[in-house]
C-alpha positions in Angstrom: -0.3 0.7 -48.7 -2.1 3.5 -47.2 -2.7 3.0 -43.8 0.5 4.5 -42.4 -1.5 8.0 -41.4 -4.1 5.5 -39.5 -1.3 4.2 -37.6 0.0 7.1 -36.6 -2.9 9.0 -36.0 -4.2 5.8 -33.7 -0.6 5.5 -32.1 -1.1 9.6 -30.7 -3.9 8.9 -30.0 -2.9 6.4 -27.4 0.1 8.0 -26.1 -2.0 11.8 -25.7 -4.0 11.0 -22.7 -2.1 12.5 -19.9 -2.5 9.6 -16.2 -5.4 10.4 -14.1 -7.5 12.3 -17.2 -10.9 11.2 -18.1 -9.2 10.5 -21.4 -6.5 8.2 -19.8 -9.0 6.0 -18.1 -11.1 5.5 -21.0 -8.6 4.2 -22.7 -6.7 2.5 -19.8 -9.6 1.1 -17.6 -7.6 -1.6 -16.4 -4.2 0.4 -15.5 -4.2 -0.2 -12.1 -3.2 3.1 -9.8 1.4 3.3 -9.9 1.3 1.1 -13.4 -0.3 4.1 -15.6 3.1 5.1 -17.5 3.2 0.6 -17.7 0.2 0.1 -19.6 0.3 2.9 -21.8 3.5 2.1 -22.8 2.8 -1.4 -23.3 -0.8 -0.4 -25.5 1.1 1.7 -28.0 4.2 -0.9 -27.9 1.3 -3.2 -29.0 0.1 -0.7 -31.5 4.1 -0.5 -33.1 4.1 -3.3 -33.6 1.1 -4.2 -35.5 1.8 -1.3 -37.6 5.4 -1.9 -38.7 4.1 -5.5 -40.3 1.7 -3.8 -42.7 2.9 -2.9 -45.8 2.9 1.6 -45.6 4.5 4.0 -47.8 5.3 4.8 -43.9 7.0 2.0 -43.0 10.5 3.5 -43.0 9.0 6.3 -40.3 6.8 4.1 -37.9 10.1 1.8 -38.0 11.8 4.6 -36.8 9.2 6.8 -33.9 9.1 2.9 -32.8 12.5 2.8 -32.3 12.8 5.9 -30.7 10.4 5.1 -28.0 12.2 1.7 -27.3 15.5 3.0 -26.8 14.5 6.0 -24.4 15.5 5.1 -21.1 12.0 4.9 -18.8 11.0 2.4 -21.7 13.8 0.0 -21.9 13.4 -0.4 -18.1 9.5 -1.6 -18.8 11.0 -4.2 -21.5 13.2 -5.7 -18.9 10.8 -5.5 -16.1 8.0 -7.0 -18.3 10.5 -10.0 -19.4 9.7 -8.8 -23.3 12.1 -9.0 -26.4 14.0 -6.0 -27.1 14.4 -4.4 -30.2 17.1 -5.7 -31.9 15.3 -9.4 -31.6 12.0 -8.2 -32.9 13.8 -6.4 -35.4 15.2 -10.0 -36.6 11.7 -11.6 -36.3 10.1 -9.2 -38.4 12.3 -8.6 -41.2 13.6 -12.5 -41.5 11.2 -14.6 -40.4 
């Protein structure tokens, strides 16, 4: 019930590393040069949703930075691009089945 902070601390911790840093490539060794903004997204996409299936006091406001990064624009392009499920069908995965 208490892990919501270690989510979110782990989550900014992905997404803080600015392309090209030391920082960024120790995290991201494989992000090939052109797909840095790709596999960052797609590491802290991963990260989402691990953390919204844990039961968290923070549920409610992972649910909701998670959604905010899905629905800004850069990102949806990635979805599509990567062929993934959108929100709204992960949304239905997760809370009925």
């Amino acid at each position: 019930m208490h892990s919501g902070p270690m989510w979110q601390e782990y989550i900014h911790l992905l997404q803080s590393p600015k392309p090209g840093s030391d920082a960024f490539r120790a995290l991201y060794p494989a992000a090939l040069a052109g797909q840095e903004d790709a596999a960052k997204f797609t590491a802290v996409r991963r990260a989402f949703q691990r953390a919204v299936i844990v039961p968290s006091y923070m549920l409610e406001t992972l649910w909701k930075q998670y959604e905010n990064m899905e629905n800004s624009g850069t990102n949806r392009m990635l979805i599509k691009k990567e062929g993934g499920l959108g929100l709204q069908e992960q949304q239905t995965s997760v809370f009925v089945g």
